[in-house]
N, C-alpha and C positions, 0 to 999 in steps of 0.2 A: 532601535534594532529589534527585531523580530525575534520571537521565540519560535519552534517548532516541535508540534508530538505528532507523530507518526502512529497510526494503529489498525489491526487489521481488523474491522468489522465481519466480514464472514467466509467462510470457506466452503466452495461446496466441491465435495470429492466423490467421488467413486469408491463403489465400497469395497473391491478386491478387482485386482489386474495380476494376471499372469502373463510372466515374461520365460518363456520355455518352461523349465521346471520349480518356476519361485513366485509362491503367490505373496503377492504384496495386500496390506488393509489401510480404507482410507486414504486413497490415494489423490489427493489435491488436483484441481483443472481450471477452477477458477475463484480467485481471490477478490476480495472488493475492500478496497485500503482507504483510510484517509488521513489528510494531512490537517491539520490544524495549525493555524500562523497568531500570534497575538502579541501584539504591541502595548504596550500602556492597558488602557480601557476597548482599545478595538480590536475584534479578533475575524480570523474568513475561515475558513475550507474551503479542500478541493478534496472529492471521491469520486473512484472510480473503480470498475470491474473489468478484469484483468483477465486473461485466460493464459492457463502455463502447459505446458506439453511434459509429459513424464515420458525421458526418453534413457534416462540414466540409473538405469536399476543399483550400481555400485555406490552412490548417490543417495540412496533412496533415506529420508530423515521420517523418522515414526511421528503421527501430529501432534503427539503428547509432548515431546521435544521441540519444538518450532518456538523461534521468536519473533519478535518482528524484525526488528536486522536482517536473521538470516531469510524472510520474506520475502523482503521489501530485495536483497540483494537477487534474490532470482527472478524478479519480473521485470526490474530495471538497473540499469547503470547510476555511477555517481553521478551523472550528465543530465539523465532523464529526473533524476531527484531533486535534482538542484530546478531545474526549470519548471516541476511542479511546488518547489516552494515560490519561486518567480510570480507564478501563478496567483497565488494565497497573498502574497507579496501585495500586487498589483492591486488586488481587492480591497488590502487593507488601507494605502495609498487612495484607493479611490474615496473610502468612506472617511477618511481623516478630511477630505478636501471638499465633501458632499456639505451643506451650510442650506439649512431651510430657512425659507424667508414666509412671514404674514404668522 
């Protein structure tokens, strides 16, 4: 059975958005995440850059506050999580059966 860590390599934001009378800093647009799978001695990733839309000022979390959880929860569902560990998954699956000959 697989392990998984999830983490978020980079974020790049906008540095102030005003929404009527409320300026926001560092404001996130796009995220680049990866997943990391490892089994025994064999391990894959999958990463990937993400783009997120700030449309919820009430919402709005400071980047000093951010975890991954709550990241990972606004760019994808539990559905899309699971199918990128699928991913990692499949990788590792492959190199477990990969067998060099000569």
């Amino acid at each position: 059975m697989a392990n998984y860590t999830w983490t978020i390599e980079d974020v790049i934001v906008t540095p102030s958005v005003t929404i009527e009378s409320e300026t926001f800093t560092d404001v996130i647009h796009t995220i680049r995440w990866k997943c990391v799978g490892t089994d025994g001695s064999y391990s894959a990733s999958e990463e990937q850059s993400w783009s997120i839309e700030f449309n919820n000022a009430g919402d709005f979390k400071a980047l000093s506050s951010l975890d991954v959880d709550t990241v990972i929860g606004w760019i994808m569902t539990e559905q899309e999580k699971d199918n990128q560990e699928r991913k990692v998954l499949a990788e590792i699956e492959q190199l477990k059966n990969t067998k060099n000959i000569g």
